[in-house]
C-alpha positions in Angstrom: 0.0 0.0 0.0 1.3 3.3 -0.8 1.2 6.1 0.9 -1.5 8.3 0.0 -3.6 4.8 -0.5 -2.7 4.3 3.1 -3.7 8.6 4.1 -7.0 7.7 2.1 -7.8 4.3 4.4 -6.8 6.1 8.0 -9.2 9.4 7.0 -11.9 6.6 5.7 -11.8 4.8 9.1 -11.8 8.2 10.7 -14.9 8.5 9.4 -16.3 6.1 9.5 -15.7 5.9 13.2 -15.9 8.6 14.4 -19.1 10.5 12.0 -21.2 7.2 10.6 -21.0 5.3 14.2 -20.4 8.3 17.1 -22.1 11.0 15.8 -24.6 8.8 14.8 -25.2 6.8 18.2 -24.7 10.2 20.3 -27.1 11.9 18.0 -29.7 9.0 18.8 -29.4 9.3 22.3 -30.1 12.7 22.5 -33.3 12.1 20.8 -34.2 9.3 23.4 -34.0 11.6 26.4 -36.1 14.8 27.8 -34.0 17.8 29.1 -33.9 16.8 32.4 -32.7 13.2 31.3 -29.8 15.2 29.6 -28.7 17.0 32.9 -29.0 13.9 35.0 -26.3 12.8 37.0 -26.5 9.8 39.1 -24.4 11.2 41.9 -21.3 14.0 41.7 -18.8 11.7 40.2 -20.3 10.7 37.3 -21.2 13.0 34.5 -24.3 14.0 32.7 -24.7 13.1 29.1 -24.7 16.8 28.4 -21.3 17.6 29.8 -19.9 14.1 28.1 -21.1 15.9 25.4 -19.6 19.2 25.9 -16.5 17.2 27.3 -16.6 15.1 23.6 -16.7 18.9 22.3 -13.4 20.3 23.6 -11.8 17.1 23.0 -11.8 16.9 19.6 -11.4 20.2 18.9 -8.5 20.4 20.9 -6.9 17.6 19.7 -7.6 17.5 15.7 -8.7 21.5 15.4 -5.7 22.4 17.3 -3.5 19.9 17.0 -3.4 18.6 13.9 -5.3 21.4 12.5 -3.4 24.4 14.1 -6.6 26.2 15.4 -5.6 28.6 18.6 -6.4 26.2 21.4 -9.3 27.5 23.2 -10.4 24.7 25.4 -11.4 25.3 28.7 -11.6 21.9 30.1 -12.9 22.6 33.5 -16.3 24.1 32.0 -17.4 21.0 30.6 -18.1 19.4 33.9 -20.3 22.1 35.0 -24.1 21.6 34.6 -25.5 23.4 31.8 -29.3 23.1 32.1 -29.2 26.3 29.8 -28.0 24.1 26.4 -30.8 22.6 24.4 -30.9 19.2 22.9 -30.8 20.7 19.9 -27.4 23.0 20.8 -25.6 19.8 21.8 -26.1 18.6 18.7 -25.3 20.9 16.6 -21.9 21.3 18.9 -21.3 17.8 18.2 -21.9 17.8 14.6 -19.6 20.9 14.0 -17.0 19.4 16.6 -16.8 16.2 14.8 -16.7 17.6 10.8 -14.4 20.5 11.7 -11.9 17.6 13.0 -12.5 15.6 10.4 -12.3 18.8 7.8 -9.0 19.1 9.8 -7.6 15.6 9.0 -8.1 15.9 5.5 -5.9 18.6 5.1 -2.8 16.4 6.8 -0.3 15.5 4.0 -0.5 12.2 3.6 3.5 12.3 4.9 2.5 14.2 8.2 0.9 11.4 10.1 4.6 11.0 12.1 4.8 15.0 12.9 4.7 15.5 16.0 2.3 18.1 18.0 2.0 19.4 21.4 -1.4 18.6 23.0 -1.9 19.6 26.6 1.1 18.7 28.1 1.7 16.2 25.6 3.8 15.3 22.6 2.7 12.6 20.6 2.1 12.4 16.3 -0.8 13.6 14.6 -1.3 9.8 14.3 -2.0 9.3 17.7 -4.1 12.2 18.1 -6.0 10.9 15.5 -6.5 7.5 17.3 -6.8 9.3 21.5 -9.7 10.8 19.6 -11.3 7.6 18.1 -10.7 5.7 21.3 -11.8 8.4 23.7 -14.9 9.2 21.9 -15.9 5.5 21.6 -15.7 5.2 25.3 -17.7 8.1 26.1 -20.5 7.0 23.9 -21.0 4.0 26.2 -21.2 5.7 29.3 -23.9 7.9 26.8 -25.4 4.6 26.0 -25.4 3.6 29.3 -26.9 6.9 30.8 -29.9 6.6 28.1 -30.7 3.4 28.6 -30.7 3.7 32.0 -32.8 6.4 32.4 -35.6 5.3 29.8 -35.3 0.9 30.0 -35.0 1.8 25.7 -32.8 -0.2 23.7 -31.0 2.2 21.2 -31.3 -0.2 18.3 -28.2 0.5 16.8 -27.4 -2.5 14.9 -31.6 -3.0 14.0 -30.5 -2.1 10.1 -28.4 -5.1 10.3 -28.8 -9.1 10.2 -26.0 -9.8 13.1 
């Protein structure tokens, strides 16, 4: 496999991860719950699936907008944990939507030889690479504790592989 074959595959599976299955399954679960559903938070260590949103949010943009993407890095972490009753269903997802294409915008402007450049994230250093895959793997787990949160709170499966004969 050549090189930008191989650029092509890791901005497919980008994607396909993060837009067609994330987005998709955190878009679903905010059409499952009401606005206080949203908010909810079982006790004060765990997090509402509006700031695991939010949290989602500064995340990616941090990571792929800035990092890879060069955007000034305007994340302020420590907000996303606050309750924000004020922030509609329909703000999150529009949030989450933007968050997601603008990163994924972002890695499809990476030269297909950049993927070893290395970037400072937080206090880390690591290649656009891993950035990439920190945000694949920390999304992913986020939507479960989403998943989990929704299903929870209304005993509703969320259906996600219903399209499919598993």
């Amino acid at each position: 496999m050549n090189q930008s074959s191989l650029h092509h595959a890791i901005i497919s599976e980008a994607s396909l991860r993060l837009k067609d299955e994330c987005l998709s399954r955190i878009l679903q679960c905010i059409d499952l719950l009401n606005d206080d559903q949203l908010w909810y938070s079982p006790n004060e260590v765990t997090n509402s699936v509006g700031n695991l949103i939010l949290h989602l949010c500064g995340n990616i943009r941090q990571y792929l907008c800035h990092g890879i993407g060069g955007e000034a890095d305007i994340r302020v972490r420590e907000s996303e944990f606050k309750s924000q009753h004020t922030i509609s269903s329909e703000t999150l997802k529009k949030l989450i939507t933007a968050a997601i294409l603008d990163g994924l915008n972002h890695l499809d402007a990476v030269p297909s030889d950049n993927w070893l450049k290395e970037v400072k994230v937080q206090v880390f250093t690591l290649t656009q690479y891993s950035a990439l895959i920190h945000v694949i793997e920390h999304t992913s787990y986020h939507v479960g504790q989403i998943t989990y949160l929704t299903k929870s709170q209304t005993s509703r499966e969320t259906d996600y592989y219903a399209d499919f004969d598993l």
